[in-house]
N, C-alpha and C positions, 0 to 999 in steps of 0.2 A: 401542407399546401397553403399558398397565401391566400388572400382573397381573387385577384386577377386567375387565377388557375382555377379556383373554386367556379367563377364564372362561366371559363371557357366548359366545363363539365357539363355546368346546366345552361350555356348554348347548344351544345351537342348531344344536350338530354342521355349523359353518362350513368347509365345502370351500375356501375362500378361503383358507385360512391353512395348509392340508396343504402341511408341510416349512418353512413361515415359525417355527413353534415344536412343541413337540409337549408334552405334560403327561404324569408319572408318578405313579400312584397309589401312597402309601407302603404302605395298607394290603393292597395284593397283590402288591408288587414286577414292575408291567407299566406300559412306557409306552406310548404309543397317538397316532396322529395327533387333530388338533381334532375333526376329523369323523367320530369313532370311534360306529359304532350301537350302543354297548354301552350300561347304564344309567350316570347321567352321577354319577361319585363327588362326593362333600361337600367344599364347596371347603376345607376343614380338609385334607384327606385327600391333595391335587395340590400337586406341584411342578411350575414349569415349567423349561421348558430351550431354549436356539435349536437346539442339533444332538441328533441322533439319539447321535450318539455322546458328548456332555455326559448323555445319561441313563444310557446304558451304563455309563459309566465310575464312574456311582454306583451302580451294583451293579441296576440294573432290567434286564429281559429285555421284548423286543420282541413285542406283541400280536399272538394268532394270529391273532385276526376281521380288525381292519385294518390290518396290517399296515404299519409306520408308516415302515420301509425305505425300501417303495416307489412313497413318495411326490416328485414333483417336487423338484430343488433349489429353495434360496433363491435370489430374482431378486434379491437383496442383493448377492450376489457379483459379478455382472454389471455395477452399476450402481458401484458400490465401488473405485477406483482405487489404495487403500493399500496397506500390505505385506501386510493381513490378507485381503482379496479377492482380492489377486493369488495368496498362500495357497492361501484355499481353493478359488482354481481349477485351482491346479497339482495340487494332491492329490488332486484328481477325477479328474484326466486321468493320474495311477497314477505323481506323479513319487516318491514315498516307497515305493514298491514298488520302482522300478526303482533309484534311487539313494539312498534312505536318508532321513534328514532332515537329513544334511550337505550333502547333495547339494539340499535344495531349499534350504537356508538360503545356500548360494552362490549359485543363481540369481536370489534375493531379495535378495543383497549386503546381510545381517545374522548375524552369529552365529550358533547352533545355540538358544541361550538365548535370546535376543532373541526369534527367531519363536515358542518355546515358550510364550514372557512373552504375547507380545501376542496369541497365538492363544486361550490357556486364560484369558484375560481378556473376552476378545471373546464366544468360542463355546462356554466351558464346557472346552474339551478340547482337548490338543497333536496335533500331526499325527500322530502312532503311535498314539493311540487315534483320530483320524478315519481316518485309513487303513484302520486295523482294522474299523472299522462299514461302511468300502466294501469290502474283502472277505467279510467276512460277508456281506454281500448279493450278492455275485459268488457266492458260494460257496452259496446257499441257490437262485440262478435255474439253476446247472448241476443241481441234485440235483434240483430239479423240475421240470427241462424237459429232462432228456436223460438215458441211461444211462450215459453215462460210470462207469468205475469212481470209488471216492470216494478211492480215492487221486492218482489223476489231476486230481481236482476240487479238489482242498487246495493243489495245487504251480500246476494254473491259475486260481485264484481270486489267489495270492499269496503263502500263507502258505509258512513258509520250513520247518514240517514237519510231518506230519501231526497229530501230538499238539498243536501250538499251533493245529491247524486246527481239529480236534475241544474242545480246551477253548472254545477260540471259540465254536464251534457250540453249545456247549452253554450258555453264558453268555448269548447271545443271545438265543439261541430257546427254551432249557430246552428244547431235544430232542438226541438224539442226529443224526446226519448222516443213519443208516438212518430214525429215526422220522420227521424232517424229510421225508425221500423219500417215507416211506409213507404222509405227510400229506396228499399230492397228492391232489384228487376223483379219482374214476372215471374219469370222461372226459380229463382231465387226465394220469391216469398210463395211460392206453392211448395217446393222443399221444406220450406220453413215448416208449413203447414201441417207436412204430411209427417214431421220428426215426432218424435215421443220421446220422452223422461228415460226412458227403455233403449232406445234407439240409439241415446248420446248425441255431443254434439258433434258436430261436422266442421273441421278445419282446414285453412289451406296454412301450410307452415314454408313461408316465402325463405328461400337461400338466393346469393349470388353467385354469378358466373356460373361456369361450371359445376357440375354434381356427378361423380361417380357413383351411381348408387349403385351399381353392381355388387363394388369392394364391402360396401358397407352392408350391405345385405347376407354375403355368404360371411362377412363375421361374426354379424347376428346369427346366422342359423349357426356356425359352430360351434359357436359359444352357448347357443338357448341351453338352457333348466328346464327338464320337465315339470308342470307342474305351475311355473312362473312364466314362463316364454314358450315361444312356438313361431314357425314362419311357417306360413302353408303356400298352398301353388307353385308355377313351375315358375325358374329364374325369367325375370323379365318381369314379370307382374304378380310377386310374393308379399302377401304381407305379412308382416313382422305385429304378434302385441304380447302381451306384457302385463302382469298385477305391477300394482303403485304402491307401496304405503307412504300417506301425506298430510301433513302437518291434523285436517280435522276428521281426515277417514284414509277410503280405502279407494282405489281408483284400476280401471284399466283402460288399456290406450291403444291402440291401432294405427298403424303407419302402411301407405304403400308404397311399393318401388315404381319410380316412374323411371321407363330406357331411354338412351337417348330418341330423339325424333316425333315423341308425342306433343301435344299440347302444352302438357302440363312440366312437362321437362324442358322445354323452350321458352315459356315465361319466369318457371324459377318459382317449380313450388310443390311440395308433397301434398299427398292429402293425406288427412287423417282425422280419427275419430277418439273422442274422450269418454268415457263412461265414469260417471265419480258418484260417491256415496254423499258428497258435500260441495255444492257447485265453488264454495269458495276457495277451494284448494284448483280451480281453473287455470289461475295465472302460473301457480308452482308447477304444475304440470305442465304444460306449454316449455316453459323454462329447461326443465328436467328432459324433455323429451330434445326439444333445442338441440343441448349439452350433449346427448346421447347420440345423435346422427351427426354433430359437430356445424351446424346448419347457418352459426355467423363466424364463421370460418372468412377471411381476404383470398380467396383463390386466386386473384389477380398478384397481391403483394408476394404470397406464397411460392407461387408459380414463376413469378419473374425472378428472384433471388436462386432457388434453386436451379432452374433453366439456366443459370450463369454458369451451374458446375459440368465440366468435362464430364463424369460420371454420371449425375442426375439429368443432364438433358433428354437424351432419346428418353427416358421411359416418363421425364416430366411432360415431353411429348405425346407419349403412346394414352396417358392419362389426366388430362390439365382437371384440378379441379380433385384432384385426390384429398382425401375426406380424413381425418384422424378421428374417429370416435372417441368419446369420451363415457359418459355414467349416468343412466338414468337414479340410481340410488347410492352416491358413493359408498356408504359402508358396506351393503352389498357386494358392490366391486370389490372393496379390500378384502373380505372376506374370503371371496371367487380365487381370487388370485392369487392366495394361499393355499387354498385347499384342492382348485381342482374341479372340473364339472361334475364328474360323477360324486367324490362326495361333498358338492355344495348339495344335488339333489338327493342324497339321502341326509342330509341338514333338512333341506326344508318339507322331507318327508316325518322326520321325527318332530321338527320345533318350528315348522309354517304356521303362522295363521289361514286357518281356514277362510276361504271366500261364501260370505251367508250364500250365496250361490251359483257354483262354478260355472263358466262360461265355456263349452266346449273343454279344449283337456288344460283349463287353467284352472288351477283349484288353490294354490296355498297364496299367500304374499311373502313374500323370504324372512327368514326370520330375523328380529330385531337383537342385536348385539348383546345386549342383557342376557338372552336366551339361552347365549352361547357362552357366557361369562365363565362356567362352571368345565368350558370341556380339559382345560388345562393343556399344557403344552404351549406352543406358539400362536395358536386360533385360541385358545382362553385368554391369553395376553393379550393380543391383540382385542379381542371382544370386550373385556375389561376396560382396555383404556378409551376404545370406541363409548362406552355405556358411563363413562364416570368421567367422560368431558378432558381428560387429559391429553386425546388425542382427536382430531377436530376435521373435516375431511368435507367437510359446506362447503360452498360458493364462496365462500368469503372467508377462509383459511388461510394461514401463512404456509406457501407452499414448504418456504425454507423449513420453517419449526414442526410442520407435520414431517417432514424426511427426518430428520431429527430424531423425533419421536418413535417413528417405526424402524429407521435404523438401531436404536437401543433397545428393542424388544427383544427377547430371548429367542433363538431361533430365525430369526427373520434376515431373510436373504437380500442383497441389496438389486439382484434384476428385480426381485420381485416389488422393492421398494420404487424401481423406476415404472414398472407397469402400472402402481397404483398410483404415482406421481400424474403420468401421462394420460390414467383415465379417469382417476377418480377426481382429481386436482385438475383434468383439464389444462395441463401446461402443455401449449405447443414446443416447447423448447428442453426435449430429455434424449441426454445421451447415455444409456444405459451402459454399468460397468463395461461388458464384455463386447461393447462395439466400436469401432471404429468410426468416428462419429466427427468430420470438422469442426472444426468452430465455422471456418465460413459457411454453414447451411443455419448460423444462426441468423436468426429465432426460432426455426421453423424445424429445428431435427426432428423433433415428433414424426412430424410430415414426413421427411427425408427418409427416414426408418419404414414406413409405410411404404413408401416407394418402393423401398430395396425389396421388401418383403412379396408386394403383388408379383416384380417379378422375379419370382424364388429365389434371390443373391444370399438372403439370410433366410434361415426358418422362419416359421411364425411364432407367434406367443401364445396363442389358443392351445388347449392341451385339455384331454381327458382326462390326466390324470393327475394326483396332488405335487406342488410342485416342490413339497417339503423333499417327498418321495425322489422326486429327479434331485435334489440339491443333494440329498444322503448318498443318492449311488456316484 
């Protein structure tokens, strides 16, 4: 998009493009998503920017009305295979928190300077000020959605001490951490009130356009582990949760399905709930759950490429806005998708980590790769090179070099390699061996495969049973 196109958007206050860029006004020092209801400034007046944190870092504070935060990421990143995608999905997923930006530039196998270069060239801004714009938003959903002290909120938001928390805050939002709190509606800070430590927190997790959560819901329930997942209630208003294992504990998470025609399915937004052993693993969860409903998905870009095809139109019709799931815990995923539901759950009935305690029928967290190092066969091989780093399945993985890896593993089937591509890896773009699969539905075969599937043209990929077992017969 040039900038003239970028403007006509936030004339017509375009939701299509909330987190694709965002505009700063010079003459108030606020930026604002496209879809901002404010009156729309003189295009003399706007700068644009791709990240939230590119406008930051030029000295703008983030608008109260809409709030430009907390809007969807770029389905840029997603689609994006280079070091600067892989980037910005490691930093989403809170690896510059945890380990620095030396620590993601070894993951990356670049320099420190290098991803600085190609990052602040790309997106406007190096990973310590995108870090910074994702705690800042970590740090503004605890003040408004729970009582935590606000010191406790600055050390689980990220920041490494209160005073850098507080100038944050203040940079941002132009409020103090207290004013930010007392911003909250009525209604909004009586919730606040009424939440407990016990209770968790309380999220809206914003997608655009369209959302089929139907599709994405009966694949959660066919796929649930007893034990690790569960969907409960009848279709239409089920929710889906889940144990976590995450970077400083243990975590569980709650999502519900909203149908079309509600409220909350018309503005573009799930609710859901977090329960974590260590509030600073907030931001990786958020991320991970993202990932897992597929939730900064382009349903617009998506939709209009595929709707071009003879074949995909009626059912890109009957479905705008079809969802590709991807992986709340990749190596989990890889694992599942070898062996099979029933024995992933007798896996995590022998080698789960127990939950100190269980929440309804969740009880283990799946077990960690090491655990499984020992079973031999193609789940040993695989667990092994999961558990000694050879084989790499993060947010910020070479998709190329992880297929690679799992294609030369003994046993290892290559659909099964494209299912772990497409869920665990998150690539919209897998044409599995035994499908028929255009190139014109790229980038988006993932998607296109989904399609064909909701309406039964091909099978599904869900299965009870090990898919070593289906490969041998």
């Amino acid at each position: 998009m040039d900038e003239e196109t970028r403007y006509g958007a936030v004339r017509s206050r375009d939701a299509r493009f909330d987190g694709e860029f965002f505009f700063a006004v010079e003459t108030t020092g606020i930026y604002c998503r496209p879809s901002c209801p404010a009156v729309t400034p003189k295009r003399e007046n706007i700068r644009f920017y791709p990240t939230a944190a590119a406008a930051q870092s030029s000295g703008f504070r983030a608008c109260r009305r809409c709030r430009p935060d907390a809007v969807p990421g770029s389905a840029e990143w997603n689609v994006r295979a280079d070091v600067v995608g892989r980037a910005m999905r490691m930093i989403g997923d809170g690896v510059v928190d945890r380990e620095g930006v030396a620590g993601l530039a070894v993951r990356l196998g670049y320099s420190a300077r290098q991803v600085q270069r190609q990052l602040t060239a790309e997106v406007g801004a190096g990973p310590v000020a995108l870090a910074r714009a994702q705690r800042a938003h970590t740090a503004r959903v605890l003040l408004q959605t729970t009582e935590l002290p606000i010191t406790e909120i600055a050390f689980a938001a990220g920041f490494a001490s209160v005073r850098q928390f507080n100038d944050t805050i203040r940079t941002v939002y132009a409020s103090t951490p207290t004013e930010l709190r007392a911003a909250v509606p009525r209604r909004g800070a009586a919730a606040r009130r009424a939440a407990t430590p016990s209770a968790g927190i309380p999220l809206r997790l914003a997608y655009r356009g369209s959302y089929q959560a139907g599709e994405v819901f009966d694949l959660l329930a066919a796929e649930a582990v007893a034990g690790v997942e569960e969907v409960t209630n009848g279709t239409g208003s089920r929710t889906y949760r889940r144990t976590l294992r995450l970077p400083y504990g243990k975590g569980i998470v709650a999502v519900g399905e909203r149908p079309s025609g509600t409220a909350a399915h018309a503005a573009g937004w799930l609710d859901a709930r977090l329960h974590l052993t260590d509030l600073r693993d907030l931001t990786t969860a958020v991320q991970r759950l993202r990932r897992l409903l597929d939730l900064d998905s382009d349903p617009y870009a998506v939709d209009e490429r595929l709707g071009a095809d003879e074949r995909l139109a009626p059912l890109v019709k009957e479905r705008p806005g079809l969802r590709s799931p991807g992986a709340a815990d990749p190596e989990e995923l890889a694992i599942r998708a070898l062996v099979g539901r029933d024995e992933a759950e007798r896996l995590v009935r022998a080698y789960g980590k127990h939950l100190d305690a269980p929440c309804g029928t969740l009880t283990h967290v799946f077990p960690e790769p090491a655990a499984l190092a020992e079973a031999g066969g193609t789940l040993g091989a695989l667990s092994t090179a999961l558990a000694d780093g050879s084989l790499r399945l993060d947010p910020g993985a070479d998709r190329e070099e992880a297929q690679a890896t799992l294609l030369a593993l003994p046993g290892m089937h290559p659909r099964t390699v494209a299912v772990i591509r497409t869920r665990a890896l998150g690539d919209p773009d897998v044409a599995p061996p035994d499908e028929d699969v255009p190139d014109a539905w790229r980038p988006w075969r993932s998607y296109a495969l989904h399609h064909l599937r909701a309406a039964g043209q091909i099978p599904p990929t869900t299965s009870t049973t090990s898919d070593l077992e289906e490969h041998r017969s």
